[in-house]
C-alpha positions in Angstrom: 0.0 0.0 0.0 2.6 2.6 0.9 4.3 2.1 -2.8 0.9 3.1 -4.4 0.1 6.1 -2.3 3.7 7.1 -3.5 3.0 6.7 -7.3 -0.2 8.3 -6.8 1.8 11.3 -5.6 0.0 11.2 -1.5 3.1 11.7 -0.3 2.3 15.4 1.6 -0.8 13.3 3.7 1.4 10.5 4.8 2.2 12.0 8.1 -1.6 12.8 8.6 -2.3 8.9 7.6 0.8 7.6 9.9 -0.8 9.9 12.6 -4.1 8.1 12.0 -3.0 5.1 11.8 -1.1 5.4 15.5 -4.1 6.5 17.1 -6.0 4.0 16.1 -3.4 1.1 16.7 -2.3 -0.1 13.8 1.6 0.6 14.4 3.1 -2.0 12.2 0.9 0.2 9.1 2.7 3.1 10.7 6.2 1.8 10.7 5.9 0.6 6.9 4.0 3.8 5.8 7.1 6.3 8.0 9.5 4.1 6.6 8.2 4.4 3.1 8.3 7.9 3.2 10.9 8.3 4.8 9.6 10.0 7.9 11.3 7.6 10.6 12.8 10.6 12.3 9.3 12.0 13.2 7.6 8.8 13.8 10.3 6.7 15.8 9.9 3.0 14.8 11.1 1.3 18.4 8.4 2.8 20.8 5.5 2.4 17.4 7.0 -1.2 17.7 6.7 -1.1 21.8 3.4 0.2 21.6 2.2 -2.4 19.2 3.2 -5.0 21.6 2.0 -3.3 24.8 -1.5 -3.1 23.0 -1.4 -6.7 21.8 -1.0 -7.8 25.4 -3.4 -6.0 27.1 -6.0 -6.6 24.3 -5.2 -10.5 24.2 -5.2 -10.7 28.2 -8.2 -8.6 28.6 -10.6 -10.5 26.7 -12.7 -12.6 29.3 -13.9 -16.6 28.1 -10.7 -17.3 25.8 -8.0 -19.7 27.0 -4.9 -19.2 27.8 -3.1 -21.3 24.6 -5.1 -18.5 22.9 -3.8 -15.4 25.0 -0.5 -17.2 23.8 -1.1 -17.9 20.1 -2.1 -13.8 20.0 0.7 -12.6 21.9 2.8 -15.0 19.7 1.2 -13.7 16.2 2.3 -10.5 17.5 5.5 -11.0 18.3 6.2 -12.3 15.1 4.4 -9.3 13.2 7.2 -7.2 15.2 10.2 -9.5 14.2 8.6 -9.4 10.5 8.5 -5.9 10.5 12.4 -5.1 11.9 13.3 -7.8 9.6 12.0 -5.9 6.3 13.2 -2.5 7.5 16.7 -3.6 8.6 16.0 -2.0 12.1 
């Protein structure tokens, strides 16, 4: 997605849509897009990273009738999103 906003020339609203994206917790789509675009320097990729895992946690842990080889299998599937992610980027 972030090489076709590029060629369709978006590239002075991708710090609005990495903003949106943030807030709304999707920080792995904000690493990509900030990397992309080049704005790494104003969206840091380590705490976006932290943050996603932070939020995985607490959303996997907080949900009430699952068990816990499935607060596992979502903390794991998020884990690997991260490693996937510094992996592409060279981080």
């Amino acid at each position: 997605t972030p090489e076709l906003c590029l060629s369709l020339g978006l590239a002075a609203k991708m710090p609005g849509i990495v903003e949106i994206l943030v807030s709304s917790g999707k920080q792995i789509e904000a690493v990509n897009f900030s990397h992309a675009f080049g704005l790494v320097d104003k969206f840091p990729q380590v705490p976006l990273l932290k943050a996603y895992l932070k939020d995985a946690k607490k959303t996997s842990q907080g949900k009430s009738g699952i068990s816990q080889n499935e607060v596992i299998a979502k903390e794991l599937s998020a884990l690997r999103a991260v490693i996937k992610c510094i992996e592409e980027h060279k981080l």
